[in-house]
Structure formats: structure tokens, C-alpha cells
N, CA, C and O atoms as a GROMACS GRO file, in nm:
protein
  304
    1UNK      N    1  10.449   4.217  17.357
    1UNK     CA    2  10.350   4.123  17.405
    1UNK      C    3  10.212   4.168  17.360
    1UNK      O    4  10.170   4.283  17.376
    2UNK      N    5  10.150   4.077  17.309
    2UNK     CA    6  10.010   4.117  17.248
    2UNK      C    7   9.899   4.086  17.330
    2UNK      O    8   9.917   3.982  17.393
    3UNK      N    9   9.790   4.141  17.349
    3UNK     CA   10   9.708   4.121  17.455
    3UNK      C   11   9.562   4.185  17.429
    3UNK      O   12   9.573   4.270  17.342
    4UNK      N   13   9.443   4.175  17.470
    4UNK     CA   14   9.309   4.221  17.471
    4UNK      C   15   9.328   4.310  17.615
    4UNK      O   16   9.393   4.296  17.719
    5UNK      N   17   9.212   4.435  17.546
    5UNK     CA   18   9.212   4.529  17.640
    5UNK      C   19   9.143   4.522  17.755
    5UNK      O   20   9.032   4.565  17.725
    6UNK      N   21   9.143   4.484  17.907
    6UNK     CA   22   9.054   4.429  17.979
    6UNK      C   23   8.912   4.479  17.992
    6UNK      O   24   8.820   4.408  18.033
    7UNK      N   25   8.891   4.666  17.937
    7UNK     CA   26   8.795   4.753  17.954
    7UNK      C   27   8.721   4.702  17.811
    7UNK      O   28   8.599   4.684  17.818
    8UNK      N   29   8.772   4.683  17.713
    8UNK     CA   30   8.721   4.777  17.580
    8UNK      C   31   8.740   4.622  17.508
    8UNK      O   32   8.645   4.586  17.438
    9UNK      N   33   8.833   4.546  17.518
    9UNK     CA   34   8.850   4.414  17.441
    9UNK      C   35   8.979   4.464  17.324
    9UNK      O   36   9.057   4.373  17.294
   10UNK      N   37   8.995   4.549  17.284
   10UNK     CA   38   9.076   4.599  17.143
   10UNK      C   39   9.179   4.514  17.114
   10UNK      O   40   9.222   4.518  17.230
   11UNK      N   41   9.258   4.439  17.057
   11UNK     CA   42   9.388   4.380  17.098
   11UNK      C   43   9.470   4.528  17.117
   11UNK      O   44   9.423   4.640  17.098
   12UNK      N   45   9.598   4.495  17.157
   12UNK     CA   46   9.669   4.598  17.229
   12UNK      C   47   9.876   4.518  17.205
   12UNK      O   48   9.914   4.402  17.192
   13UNK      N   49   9.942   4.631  17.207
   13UNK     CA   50  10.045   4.561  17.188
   13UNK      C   51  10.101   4.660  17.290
   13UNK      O   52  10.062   4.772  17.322
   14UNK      N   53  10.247   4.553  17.351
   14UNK     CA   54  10.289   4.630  17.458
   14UNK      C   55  10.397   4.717  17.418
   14UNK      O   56  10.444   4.800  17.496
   15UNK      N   57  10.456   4.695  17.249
   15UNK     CA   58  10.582   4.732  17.213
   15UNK      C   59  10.484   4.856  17.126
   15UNK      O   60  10.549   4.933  17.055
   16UNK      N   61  10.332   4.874  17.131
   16UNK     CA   62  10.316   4.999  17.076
   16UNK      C   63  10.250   5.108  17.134
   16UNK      O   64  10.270   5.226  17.103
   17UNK      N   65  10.139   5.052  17.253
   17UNK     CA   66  10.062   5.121  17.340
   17UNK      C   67  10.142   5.134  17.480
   17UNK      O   68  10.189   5.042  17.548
   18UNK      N   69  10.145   5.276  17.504
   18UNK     CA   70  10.182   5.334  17.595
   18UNK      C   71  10.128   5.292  17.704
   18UNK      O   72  10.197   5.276  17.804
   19UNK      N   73   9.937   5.256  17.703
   19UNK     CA   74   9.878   5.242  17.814
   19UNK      C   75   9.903   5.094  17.833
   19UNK      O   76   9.797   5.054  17.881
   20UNK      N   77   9.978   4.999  17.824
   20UNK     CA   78   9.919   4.893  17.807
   20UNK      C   79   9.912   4.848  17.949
   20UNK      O   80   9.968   4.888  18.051
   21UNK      N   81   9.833   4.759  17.927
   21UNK     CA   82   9.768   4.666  17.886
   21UNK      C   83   9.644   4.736  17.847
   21UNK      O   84   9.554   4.658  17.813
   22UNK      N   85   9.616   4.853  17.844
   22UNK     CA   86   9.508   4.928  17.777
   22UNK      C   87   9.524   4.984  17.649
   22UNK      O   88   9.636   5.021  17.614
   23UNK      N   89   9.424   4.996  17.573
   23UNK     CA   90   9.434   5.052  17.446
   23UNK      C   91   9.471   5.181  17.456
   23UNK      O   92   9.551   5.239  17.383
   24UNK      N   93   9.404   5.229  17.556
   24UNK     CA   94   9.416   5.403  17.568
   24UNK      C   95   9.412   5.455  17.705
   24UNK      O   96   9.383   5.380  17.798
   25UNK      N   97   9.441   5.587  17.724
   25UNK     CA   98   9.430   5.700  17.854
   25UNK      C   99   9.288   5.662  17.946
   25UNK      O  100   9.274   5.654  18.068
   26UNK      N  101   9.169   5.637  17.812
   26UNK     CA  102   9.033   5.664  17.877
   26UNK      C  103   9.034   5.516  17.972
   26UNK      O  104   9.022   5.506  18.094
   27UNK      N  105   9.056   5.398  17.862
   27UNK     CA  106   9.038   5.312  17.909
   27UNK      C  107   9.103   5.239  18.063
   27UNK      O  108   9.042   5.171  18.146
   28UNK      N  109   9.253   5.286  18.062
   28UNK     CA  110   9.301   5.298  18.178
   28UNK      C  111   9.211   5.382  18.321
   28UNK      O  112   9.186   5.332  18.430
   29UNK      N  113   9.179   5.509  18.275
   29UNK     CA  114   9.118   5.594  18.366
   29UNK      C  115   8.978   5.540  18.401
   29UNK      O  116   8.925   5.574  18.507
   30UNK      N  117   8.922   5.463  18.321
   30UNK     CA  118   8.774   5.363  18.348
   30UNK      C  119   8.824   5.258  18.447
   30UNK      O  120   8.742   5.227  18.532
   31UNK      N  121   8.940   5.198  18.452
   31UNK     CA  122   8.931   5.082  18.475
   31UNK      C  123   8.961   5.163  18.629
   31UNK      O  124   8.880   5.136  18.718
   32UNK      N  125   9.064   5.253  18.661
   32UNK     CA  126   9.108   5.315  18.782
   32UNK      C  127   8.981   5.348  18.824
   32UNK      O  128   8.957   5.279  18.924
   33UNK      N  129   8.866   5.435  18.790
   33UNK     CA  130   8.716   5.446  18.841
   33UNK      C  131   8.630   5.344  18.907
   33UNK      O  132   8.546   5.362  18.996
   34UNK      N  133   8.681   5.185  18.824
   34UNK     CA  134   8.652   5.099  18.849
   34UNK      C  135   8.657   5.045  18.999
   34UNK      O  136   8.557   5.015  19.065
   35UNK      N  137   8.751   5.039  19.029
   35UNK     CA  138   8.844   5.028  19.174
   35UNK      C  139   8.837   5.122  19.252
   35UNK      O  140   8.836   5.089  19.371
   36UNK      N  141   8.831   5.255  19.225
   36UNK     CA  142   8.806   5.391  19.271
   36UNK      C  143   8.593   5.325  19.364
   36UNK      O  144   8.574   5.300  19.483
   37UNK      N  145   8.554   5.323  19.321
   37UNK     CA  146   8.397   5.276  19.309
   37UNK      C  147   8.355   5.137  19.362
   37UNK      O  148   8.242   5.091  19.379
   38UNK      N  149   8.469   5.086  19.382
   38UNK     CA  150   8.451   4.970  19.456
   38UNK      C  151   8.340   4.863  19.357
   38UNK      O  152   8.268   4.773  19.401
   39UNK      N  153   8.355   4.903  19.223
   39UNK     CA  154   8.300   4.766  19.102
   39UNK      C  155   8.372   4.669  19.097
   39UNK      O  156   8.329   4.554  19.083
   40UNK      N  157   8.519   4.708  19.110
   40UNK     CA  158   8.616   4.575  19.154
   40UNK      C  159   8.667   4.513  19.288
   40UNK      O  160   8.782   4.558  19.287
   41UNK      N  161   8.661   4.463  19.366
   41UNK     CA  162   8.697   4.415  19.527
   41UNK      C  163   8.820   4.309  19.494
   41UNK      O  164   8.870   4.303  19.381
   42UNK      N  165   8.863   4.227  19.605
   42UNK     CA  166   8.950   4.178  19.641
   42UNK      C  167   8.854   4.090  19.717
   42UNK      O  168   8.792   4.124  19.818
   43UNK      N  169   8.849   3.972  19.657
   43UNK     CA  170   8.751   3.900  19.676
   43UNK      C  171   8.750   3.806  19.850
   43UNK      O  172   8.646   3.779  19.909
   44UNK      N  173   8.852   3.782  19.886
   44UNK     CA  174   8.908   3.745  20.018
   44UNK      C  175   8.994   3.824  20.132
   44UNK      O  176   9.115   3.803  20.129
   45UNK      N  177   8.958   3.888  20.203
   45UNK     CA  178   9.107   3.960  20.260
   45UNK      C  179   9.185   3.916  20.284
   45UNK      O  180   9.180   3.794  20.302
   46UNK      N  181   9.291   3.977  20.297
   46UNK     CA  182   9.409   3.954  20.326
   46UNK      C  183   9.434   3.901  20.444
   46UNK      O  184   9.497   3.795  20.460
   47UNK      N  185   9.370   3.997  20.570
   47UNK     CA  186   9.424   3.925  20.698
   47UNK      C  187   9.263   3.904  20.742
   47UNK      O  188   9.163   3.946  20.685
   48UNK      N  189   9.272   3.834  20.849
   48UNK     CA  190   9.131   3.812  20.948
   48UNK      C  191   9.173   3.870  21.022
   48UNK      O  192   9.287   3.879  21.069
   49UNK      N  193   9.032   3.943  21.047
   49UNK     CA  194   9.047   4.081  21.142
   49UNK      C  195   9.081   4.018  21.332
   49UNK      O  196   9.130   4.085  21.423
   50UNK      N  197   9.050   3.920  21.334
   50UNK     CA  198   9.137   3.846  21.491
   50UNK      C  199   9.280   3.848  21.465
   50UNK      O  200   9.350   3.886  21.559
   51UNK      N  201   9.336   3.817  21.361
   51UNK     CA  202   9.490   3.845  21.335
   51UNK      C  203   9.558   4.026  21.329
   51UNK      O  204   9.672   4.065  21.354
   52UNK      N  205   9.438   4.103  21.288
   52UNK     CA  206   9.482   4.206  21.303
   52UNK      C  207   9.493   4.249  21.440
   52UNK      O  208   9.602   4.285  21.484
   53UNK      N  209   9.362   4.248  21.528
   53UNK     CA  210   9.395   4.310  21.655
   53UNK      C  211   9.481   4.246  21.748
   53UNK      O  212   9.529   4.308  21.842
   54UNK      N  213   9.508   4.101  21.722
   54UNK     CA  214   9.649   4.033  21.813
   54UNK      C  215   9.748   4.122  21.733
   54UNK      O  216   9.822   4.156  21.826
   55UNK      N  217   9.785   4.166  21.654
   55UNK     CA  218   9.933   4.222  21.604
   55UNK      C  219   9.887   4.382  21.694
   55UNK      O  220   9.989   4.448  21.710
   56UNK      N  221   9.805   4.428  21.732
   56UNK     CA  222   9.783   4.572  21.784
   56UNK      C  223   9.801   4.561  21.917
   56UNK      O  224   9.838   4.654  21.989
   57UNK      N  225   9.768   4.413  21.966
   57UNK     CA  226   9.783   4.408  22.122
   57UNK      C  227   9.912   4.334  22.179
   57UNK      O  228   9.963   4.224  22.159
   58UNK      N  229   9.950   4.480  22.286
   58UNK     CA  230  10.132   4.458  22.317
   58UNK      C  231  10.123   4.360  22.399
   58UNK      O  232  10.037   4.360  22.487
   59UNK      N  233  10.245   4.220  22.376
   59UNK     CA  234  10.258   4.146  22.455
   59UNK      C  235  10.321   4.192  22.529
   59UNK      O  236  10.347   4.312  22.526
   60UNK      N  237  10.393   4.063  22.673
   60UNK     CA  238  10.450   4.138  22.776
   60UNK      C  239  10.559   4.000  22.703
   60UNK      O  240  10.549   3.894  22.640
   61UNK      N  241  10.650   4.081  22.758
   61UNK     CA  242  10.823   3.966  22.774
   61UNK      C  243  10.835   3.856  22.924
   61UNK      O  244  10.832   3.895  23.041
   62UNK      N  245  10.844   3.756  22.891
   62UNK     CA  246  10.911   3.692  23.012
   62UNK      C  247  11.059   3.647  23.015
   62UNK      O  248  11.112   3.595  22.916
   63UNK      N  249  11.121   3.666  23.124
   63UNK     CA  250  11.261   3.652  23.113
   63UNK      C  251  11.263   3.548  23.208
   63UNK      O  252  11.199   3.551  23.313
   64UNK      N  253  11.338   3.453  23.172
   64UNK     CA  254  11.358   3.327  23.268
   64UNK      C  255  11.449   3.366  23.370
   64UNK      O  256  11.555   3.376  23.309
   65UNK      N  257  11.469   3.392  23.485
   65UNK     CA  258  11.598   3.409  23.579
   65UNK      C  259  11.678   3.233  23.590
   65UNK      O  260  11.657   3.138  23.665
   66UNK      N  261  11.744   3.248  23.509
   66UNK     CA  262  11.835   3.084  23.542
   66UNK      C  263  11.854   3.066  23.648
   66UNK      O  264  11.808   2.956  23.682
   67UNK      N  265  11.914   3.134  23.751
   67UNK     CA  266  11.978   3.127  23.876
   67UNK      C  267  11.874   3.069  23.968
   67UNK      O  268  11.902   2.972  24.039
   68UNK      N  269  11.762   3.122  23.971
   68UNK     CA  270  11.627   3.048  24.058
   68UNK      C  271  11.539   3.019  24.027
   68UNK      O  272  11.439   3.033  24.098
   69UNK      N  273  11.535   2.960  23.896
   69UNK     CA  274  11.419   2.910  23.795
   69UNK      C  275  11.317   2.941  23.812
   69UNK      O  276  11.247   2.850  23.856
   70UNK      N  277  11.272   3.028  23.798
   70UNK     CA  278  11.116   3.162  23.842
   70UNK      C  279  11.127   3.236  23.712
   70UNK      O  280  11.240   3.247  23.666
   71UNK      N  281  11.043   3.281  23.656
   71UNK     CA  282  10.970   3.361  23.537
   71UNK      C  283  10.979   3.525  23.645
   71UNK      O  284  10.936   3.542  23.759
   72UNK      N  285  11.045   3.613  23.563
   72UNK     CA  286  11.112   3.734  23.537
   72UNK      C  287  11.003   3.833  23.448
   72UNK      O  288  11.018   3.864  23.330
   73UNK      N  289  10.887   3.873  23.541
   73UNK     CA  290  10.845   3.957  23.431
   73UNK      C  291  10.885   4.089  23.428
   73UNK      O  292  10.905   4.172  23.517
   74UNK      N  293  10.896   4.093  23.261
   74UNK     CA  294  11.004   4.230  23.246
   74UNK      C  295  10.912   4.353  23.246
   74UNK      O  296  10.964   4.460  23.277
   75UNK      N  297  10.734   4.346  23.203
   75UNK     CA  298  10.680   4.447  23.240
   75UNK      C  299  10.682   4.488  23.119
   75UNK      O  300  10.695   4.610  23.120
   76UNK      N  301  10.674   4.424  22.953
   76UNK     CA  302  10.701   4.531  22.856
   76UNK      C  303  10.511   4.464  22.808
   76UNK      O  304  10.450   4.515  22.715
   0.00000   0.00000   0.00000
């Protein structure tokens, strides 16, 4: 697969460069600095941080008692 180097531009082949999609060691290790340095982000997160702290906060269980139709709290 033939391709331009994302750092450097070089074309690059995947059936000859080891680094690929990089031309080379350096250029790989620039681009890792890159991300390392926070020049590259992740432009949206992933979660919204209200979705994170509901997954941190323990719900409790309710257990239905059939027999006298009343809510069974189990206390978890």
C-alpha cells in the first residue's frame, strides 16, 4: 500500500518501510512526541463527564416481593 508520510510528506510503501505509515524511526518518534505534548488532541471526548460519575455512583437494587406487592429494598 502506497501512502504519504503524515510527518515529513515522503511517499512511503507499506511492502518496503518498516515504519509505515512513516518513512522512518525519526519520523514515527516525532509524530509519538506529537501526542506525547498534547500538539495532537482528540477533538471531542469520549464520554461526558455526567456519564462518568453516574457509572462511579453505586445504585441500590429493588426487589419486587410478589407475594405483597411492596418494593424489597435489597440495600446494595
Amino acid at each position: 500500500m502506497q501512502h504519504k508520510c503524515p510527518i515529513c510528506k515522503t511517499p512511503t510503501d507499506s511492502t518496503q518501510h518498516v515504519d509505515f505509515p512513516f518513512c522512518s524511526e525519526r519520523c514515527r518518534d516525532r509524530d509519538l512526541g506529537n501526542w506525547a505534548t498534547e500538539k495532537y488532541v482528540v477533538s471531542d471526548p469520549i464520554f461526558n463527564e455526567d456519564d462518568i460519575e453516574e457509572l462511579d455512583t453505586p445504585r441500590k437494587t429493588i426487589i419486587l416481593d410478589l407475594e405483597h406487592d411492596e418494593p424489597n429494598d435489597a440495600g446494595h
